[in-house]
C-alpha positions in Angstrom: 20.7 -18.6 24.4 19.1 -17.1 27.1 15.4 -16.7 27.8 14.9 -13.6 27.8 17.0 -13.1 24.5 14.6 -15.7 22.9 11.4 -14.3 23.9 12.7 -10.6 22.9 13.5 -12.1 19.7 10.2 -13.6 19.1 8.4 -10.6 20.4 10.2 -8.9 17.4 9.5 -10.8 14.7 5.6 -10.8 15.8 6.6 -6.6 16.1 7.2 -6.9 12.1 5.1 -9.3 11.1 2.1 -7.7 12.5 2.8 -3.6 11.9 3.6 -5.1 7.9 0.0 -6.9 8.2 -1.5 -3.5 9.7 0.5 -1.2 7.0 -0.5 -3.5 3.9 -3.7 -4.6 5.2 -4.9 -1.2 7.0 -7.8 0.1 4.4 -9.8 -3.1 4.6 -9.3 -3.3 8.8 -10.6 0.2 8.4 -13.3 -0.8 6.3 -14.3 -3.7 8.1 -14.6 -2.4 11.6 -16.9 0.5 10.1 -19.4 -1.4 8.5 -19.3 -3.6 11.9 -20.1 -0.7 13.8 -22.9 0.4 11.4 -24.3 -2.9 11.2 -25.7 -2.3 14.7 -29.4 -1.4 15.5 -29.1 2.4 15.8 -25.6 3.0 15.7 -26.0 4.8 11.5 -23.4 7.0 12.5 -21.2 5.0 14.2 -17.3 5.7 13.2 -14.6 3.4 12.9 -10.5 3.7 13.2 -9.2 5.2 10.0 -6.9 3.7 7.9 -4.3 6.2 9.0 -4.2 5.0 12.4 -3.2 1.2 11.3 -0.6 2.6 9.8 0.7 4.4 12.4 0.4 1.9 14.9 1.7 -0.8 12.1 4.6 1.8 11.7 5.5 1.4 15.5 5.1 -2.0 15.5 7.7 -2.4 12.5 10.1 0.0 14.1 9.8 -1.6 17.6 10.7 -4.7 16.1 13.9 -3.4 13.9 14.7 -1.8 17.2 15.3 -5.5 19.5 16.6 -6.8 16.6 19.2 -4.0 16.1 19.8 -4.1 19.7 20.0 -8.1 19.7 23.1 -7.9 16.7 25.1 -4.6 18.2 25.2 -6.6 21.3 26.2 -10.0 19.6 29.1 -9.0 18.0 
């Protein structure tokens, strides 16, 4: 296999592994990275990502990944 082929493959499967860890895990990211950005001196109303945006950006992720591997089997055969 070639190089490149390899490292696209493995840039896919970290594509779907991470966006499923961002769609399954994405209330308790949320969650965490507010009371992070509350816990500093001053900062009460500080905001953090909503859970909707992990799962949009886990969303691409997974579809990015399907994508190279899609491309990777229409190509092999």
């Amino acid at each position: 296999m070639e190089p490149g082929l390899i490292f696209a493959l493995a840039w896919a499967v970290l594509a779907l592994v991470g966006g499923a860890v961002l769609v399954v895990r994405r209330r308790w990211l949320a969650d965490a990275i507010t009371a992070e950005r509350r816990a500093g001196a001053g900062r009460a109303g500080a905001r953090g990502a909503s859970p909707t945006t992990f799962l949009a950006v886990g969303l691409v992720f997974v579809a990015m990944g399907m994508f190279i591997i899609g491309w990777w089997v229409s190509t092999a055969f």
